[in-house]
C-alpha angles and dihedrals in degrees: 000000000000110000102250090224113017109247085239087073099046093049093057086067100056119102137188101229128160081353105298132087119264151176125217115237089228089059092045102045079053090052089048099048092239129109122261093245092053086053099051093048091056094053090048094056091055093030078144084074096054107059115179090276090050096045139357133176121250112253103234087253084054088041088051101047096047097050076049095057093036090055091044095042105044131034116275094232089067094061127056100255121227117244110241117283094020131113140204104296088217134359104253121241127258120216123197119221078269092051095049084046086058099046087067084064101044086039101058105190135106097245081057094062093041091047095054097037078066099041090049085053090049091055092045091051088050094045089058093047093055090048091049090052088053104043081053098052096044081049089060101039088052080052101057101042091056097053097028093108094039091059107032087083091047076058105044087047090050098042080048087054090041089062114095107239133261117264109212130275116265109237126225129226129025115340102218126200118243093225083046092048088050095042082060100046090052093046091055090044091055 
């Protein structure tokens, strides 16, 4: 069965915010083919089901800075632009993995199902991602610790060949020839 939005798109709304992964209700009431108004009212009628670590409202820095990185990160045509000398109405709303979850049951449409069958993928996809990355990174660092000693002198030895080398040291006073020096010797000699 053909994914009904390709994970690529969904991942590209996903943002990291107050530590935790969310996803802007602008961006899901487009997912959902709903308005963002019509979004936000369901969630206020079951505001029970949402509780601070399902959904939370942008601080109008949050709210500015991301108008800031949507604006420099994506064509001005695709977003409604603001006439001159006015603001975002509203900061928008931020739900967790557990508040989209939520929105299934408070949306109550097919599409809505389908739509978060796809987004939950999409989490688990990045989740592995993330461990993967770890596990990675702790691999390398063990490694690195075990042969740290081993190779610090490999190291040392190469960094030492890297180094151009010294050019001698330039002697002071008079340079004498070695047959001069003997010629001396055997005149005083004499």
């Amino acid at each position: 069965m053909k994914a009904l939005i390709p994970i690529e798109v969904i991942e590209k709304k996903i943002f990291l915010l107050r530590g935790q992964k969310v996803m802007l209700d602008k961006d899901l009431a487009e997912l959902y083919g709903v308005s963002t108004k019509v979004l936000n009212q369901a969630v206020k009628r079951n505001l029970d089901r949402f509780p601070e670590d399902f959904m939370f409202q942008l601080t109008k820095e949050e709210a500015d800075t991301w108008w800031q990185y949507v604006m420099s990160n994506r064509l001005r045509s695709q977003f409604v632009t603001l006439k001159r000398g006015q603001h975002i109405k509203y900061s928008p709303y931020a739900f967790t993995e557990h508040g989209i979850l939520m929105l299934s049951s408070v949306l109550n449409s097919e599409r809505a199902v389908q739509v978060n069958i796809v987004i939950m993928r999409t989490f688990v996809r990045l989740r592995r991602l993330l461990a993967s990355n770890e596990e990675l990174a702790r691999k390398l660092h063990e490694m690195d610790k075990k042969y740290d000693e081993q190779f610090k002198v490999v190291f040392e030895s190469i960094r030492q060949l890297m180094l151009p080398p010294e050019k001698p040291k330039r002697q002071i006073g008079f340079k004498v020839d070695e047959p001069i020096v003997k010629y001396i010797s055997k005149r005083k000699k004499a």
